[in-house]
N, C-alpha and C positions, 0 to 999 in steps of 0.2 A: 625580578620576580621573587629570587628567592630570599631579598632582604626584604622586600615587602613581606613574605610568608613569615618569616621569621618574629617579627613585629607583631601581624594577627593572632599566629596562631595559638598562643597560651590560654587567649579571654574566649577563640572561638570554640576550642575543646571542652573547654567550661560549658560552655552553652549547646554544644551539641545531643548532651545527654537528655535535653530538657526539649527538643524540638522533634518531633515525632511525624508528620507530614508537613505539605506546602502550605505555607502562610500568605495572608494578603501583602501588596504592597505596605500599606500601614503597618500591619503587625509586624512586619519586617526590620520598621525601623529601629526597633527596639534590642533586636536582634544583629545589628548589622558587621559587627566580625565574625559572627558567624557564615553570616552570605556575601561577607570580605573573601574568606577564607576562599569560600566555593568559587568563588568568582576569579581568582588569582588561579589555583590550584586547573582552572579550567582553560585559561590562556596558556597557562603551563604546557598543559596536556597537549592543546591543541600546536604549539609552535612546536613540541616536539612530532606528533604525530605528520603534521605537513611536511617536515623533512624525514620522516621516513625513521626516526629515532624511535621503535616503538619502546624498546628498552628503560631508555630517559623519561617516557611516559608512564611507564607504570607506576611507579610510588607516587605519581600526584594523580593518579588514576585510583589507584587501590583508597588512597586518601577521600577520595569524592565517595566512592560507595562506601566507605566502612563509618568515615565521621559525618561526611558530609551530605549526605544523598537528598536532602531537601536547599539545598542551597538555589539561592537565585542571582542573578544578573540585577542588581535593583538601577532604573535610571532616573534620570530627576524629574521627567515629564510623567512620571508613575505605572511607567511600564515597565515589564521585566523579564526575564527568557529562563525556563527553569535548566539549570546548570549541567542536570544528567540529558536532556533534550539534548541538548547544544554537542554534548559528549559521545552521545551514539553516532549520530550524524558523522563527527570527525574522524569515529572510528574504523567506520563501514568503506568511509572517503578513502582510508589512508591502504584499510586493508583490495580494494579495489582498485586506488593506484596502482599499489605495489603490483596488482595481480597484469594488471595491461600494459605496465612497464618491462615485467618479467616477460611476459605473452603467456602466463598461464592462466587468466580467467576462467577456461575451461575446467582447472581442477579446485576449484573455491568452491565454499558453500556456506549456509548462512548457522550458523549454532542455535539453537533452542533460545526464545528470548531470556533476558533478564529483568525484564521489568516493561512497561507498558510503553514506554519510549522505543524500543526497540525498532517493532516492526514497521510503523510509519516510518523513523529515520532511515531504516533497510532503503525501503523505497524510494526516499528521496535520494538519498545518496546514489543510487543506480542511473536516475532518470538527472543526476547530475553531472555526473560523470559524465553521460553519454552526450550530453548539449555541449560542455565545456571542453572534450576536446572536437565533436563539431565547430566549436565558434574559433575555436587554436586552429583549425588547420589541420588539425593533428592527424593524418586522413589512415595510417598505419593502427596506429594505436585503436582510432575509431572500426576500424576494419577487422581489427583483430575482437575487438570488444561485441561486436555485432555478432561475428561468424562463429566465437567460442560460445558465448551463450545462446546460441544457436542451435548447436551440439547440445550443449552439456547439459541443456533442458534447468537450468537454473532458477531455483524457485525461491521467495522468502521463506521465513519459517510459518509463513501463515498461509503458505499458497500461493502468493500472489506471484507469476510469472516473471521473471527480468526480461523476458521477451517482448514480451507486452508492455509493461512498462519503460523499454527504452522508445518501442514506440509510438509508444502515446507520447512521451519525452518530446518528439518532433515538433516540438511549436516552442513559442518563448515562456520563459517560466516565472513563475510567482508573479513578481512586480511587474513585471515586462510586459507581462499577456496584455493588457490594453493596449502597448503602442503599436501602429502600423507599421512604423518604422522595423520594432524589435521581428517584427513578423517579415518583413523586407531581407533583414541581417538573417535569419535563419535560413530563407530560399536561397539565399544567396550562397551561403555555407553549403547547400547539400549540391546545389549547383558545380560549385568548386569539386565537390567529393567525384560526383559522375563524371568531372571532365578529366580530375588524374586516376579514376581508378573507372574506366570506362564499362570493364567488365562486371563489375559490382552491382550484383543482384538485389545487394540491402541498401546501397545508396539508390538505387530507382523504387525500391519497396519505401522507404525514408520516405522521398518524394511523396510518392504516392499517400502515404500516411499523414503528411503535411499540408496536402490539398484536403486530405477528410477534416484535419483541426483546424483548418482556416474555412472551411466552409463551414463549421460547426459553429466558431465565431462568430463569423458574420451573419449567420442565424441568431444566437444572442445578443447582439449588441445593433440592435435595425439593421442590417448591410440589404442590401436590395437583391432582388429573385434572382437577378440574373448574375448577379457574383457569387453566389452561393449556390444556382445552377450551372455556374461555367467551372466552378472550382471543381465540384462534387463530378460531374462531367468528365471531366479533365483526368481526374483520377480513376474513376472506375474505368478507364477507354486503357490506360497505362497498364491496369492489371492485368489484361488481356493477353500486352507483349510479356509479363515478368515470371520465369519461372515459380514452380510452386514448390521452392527449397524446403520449407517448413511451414507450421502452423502460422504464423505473422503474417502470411499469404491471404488464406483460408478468414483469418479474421479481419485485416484489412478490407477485403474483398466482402464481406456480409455487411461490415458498417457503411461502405458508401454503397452498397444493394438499397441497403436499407434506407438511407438517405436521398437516393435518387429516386425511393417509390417501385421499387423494380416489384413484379406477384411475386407471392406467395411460393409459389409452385419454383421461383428461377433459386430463390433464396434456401429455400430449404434442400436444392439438390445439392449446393455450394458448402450449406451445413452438414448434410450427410456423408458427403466426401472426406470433409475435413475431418469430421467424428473418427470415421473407420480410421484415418491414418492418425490421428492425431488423438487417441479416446480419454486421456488426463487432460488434454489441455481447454482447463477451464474459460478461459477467457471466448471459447465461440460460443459456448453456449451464455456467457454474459450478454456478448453482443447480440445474440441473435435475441435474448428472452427483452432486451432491450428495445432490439427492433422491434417486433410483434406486439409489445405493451402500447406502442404509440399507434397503433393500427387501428383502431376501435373497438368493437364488441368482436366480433370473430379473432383479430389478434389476438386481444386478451385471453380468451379461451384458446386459442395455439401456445399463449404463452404457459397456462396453466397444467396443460395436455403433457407440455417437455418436463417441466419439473416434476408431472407424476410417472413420464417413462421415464427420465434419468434416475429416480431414485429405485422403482422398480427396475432395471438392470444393474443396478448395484450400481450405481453412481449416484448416492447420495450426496458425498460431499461437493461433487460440480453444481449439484442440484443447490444446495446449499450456498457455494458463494455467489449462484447465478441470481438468487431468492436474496442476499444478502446487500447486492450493488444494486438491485430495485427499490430495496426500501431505503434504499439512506439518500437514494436518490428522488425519491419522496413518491413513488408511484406505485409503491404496498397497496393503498386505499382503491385504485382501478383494476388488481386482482385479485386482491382478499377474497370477495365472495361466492369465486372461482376455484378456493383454493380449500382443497384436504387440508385440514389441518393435522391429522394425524401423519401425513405424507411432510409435512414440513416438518413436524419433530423427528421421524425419523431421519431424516435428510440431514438436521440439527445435528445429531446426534454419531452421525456417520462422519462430516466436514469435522466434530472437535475427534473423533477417532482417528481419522484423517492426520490432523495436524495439533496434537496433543501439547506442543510446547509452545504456540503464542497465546499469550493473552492480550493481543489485540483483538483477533477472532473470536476469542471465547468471551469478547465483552459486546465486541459486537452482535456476535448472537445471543450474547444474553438479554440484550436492548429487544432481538428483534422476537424472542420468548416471551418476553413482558409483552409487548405490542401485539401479541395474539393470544394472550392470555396465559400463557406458561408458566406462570412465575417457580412454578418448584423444579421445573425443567431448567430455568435461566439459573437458581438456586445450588442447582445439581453441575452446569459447570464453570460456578464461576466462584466454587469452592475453593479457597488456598489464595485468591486472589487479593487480599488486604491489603490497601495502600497500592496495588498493577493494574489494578482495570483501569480502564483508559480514560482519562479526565474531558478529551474532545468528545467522546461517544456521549458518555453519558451527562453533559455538558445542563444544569438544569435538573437532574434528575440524583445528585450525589446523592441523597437519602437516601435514596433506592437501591441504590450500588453497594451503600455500607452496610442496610441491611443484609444484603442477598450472598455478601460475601462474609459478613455474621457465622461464625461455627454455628450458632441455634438458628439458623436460616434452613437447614434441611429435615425435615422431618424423623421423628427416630423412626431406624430400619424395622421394619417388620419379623418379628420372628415365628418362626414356623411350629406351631406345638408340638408336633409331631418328632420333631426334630430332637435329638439324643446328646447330652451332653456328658463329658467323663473328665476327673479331678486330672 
């Protein structure tokens, strides 16, 4: 690698001053020591990162952001992986190996993003981590990994829980989700987990978690009532026996409530519970405004009701990411007309207070400000963001993005007549 580097990199330093964001495949070709460069430089990174070398990693690290930060992966069938993508990912990987090899998971945390990449890769690397040593065996490691961020209440920089996200993690990932098979290998794995660590409260919660993703499956994909009623079944009867160690309990327990049909009245005592002990953690009140959206016209209005009590008890920003996983989940349009709008800007406005250093959040709700008319609200925070906001969010809508993150995108401030100035 580093005689290949050594060959690139003269014509690709040439060309870096000249490339200012991501380019198409085609435009690339014209360019390609420079996304030589990125491409080497990011192998680099990663075979040292995988062994644990974070050292040996930084100067072809420091290299990707300083010269290279739009480089791409280019392949011949015209597809391509942007370089700094690929890079967080490895980062997050190596720094959370490290952490469940050590068994310090519990004292990690995630730093303020650097770029738009950031936060998605946060997440995948967690919800990877936690399958990969599932499908190892790893049953120590996995144990350790479950029970610290357990504790440690471990969040992204954008909010989103690691709790929750390892167990959503419980089913097969990316490619995999469609086969039966990968879905067979995964029970199988948690199976193993319950039979050496018998006492393990997160490997029967795992379980139970795994029956809500595979009945959710087989809801998407035709499976028939009764496997999607024995699954769903199956797990709600298990929460019953499994202690209520933490919030993963409490949310587990609302989404297959909710899935099994259970009233109103059983769910919402399930969520009050969980609230009083659990009042940060976002992810119940996701699941539950989740559940209720699908319930009809009285849901929908229950779901409306929560977002304007959580913002009024000063929990805007749950309010916020709760309002956030509705609309990207495409079910904005069946409570909008239910919905304060001035109770969502505040809320808005609370969740970037909240969590002031991702700009994945803050693109996301800048999307979901446009979407309700906001635009000088989504203008306002998604300031400073040139070349960060999130290219999947606003996927279709770049114009909009470059304007709004435009210095002349926010209106001049208003000044006060009144108001006294001195040399």
């Amino acid at each position: 690698m580093d005689d290949a580097l050594k060959s690139v990199l003269p014509k690709a330093s040439k060309l870096s001053s000249f490339i200012d964001n991501f380019q198409t495949w085609e435009e690339a070709q014209s360019y390609k020591a420079y996304h030589d460069a990125g491409a080497i430089l990011l192998a680099k990174a990663y075979t040292c990162l995988y062994y644990g070398d974070v050292k040996r990693a930084a100067p072809a690290i420091e290299l990707i952001e300083t010269k290279f930060p739009y480089s791409m992966t280019l392949a011949d069938d015209r597809s391509y992986l942007w370089v700094r993508r690929a890079l967080r990912y490895h980062e997050h990987c190596c720094m959370l190996y490290a952490a469940m090899s050590l068994k310090v998971v519990g004292k990690i945390h995630f730093p303020h993003e650097r770029d738009e990449f950031d936060g998605p890769q946060q997440r995948k690397a967690i919800e990877h981590m936690a399958v990969l040593r599932l499908r190892e065996g790893n049953i120590e490691r996995l144990e350790h990994f479950f029970t610290a961020i357990n504790h440690s209440e471990l969040q992204t920089s954008g909010g989103d829980w690691a709790l929750d996200i390892i167990m959503s993690a419980m089913r097969p990932l990316d490619q995999d989700y469609q086969s039966e098979a990968s879905w067979r290998e995964i029970n199988d794995a948690i199976q193993i987990w319950k039979k050496q660590k018998p006492t393990s409260v997160f490997a029967r919660l795992a379980e139970a978690r795994y029956l809500f993703n595979y009945a959710m499956f087989k809801a998407k994909h035709g499976g028939s009532f009764a496997a999607i009623r024995e699954a769903s079944e199956r797990g709600l009867q298990m929460m019953h026996d499994i202690p209520k160690i933490g919030p993963a309990w409490y949310d587990t327990m609302l989404r297959l409530q909710a899935l099994t049909g259970r009233p109103p009245d059983e769910v919402g005592t399930v969520f009050k519970e969980g609230l009083i002990k659990y009042p940060d953690y976002a992810p119940l009140a996701i699941a539950l405004g989740r559940g209720f959206v699908d319930e009809g016209e009285t849901g929908r209005q229950i779901c409306a009701q929560i977002l304007e009590e959580l913002q009024s008890s000063s929990k805007g920003g749950l309010a916020a990411q709760m309002l956030r996983r509705i609309y990207f989940d495409g079910d904005l349009p069946a409570i909008q007309p239910r919905l304060n709008l001035d109770t969502v800007q505040l809320a808005i406005r609370a969740a970037i207070t909240q969590w002031p250093d991702s700009y994945e959040l803050r693109s996301d709700l800048g999307l979901l400000a446009v979407t309700i008319g906001h635009r000088e609200l989504a203008a306002e925070i998604m300031q400073g963001m040139s070349n960060k906001w999130c290219r999947d969010t606003w996927n279709g809508r770049e114009d909009i993005a470059i304007m709004l993150t435009s210095p002349s995108a926010l209106p001049p401030q208003r000044v006060d007549p009144a108001r006294k100035t001195t040399l």
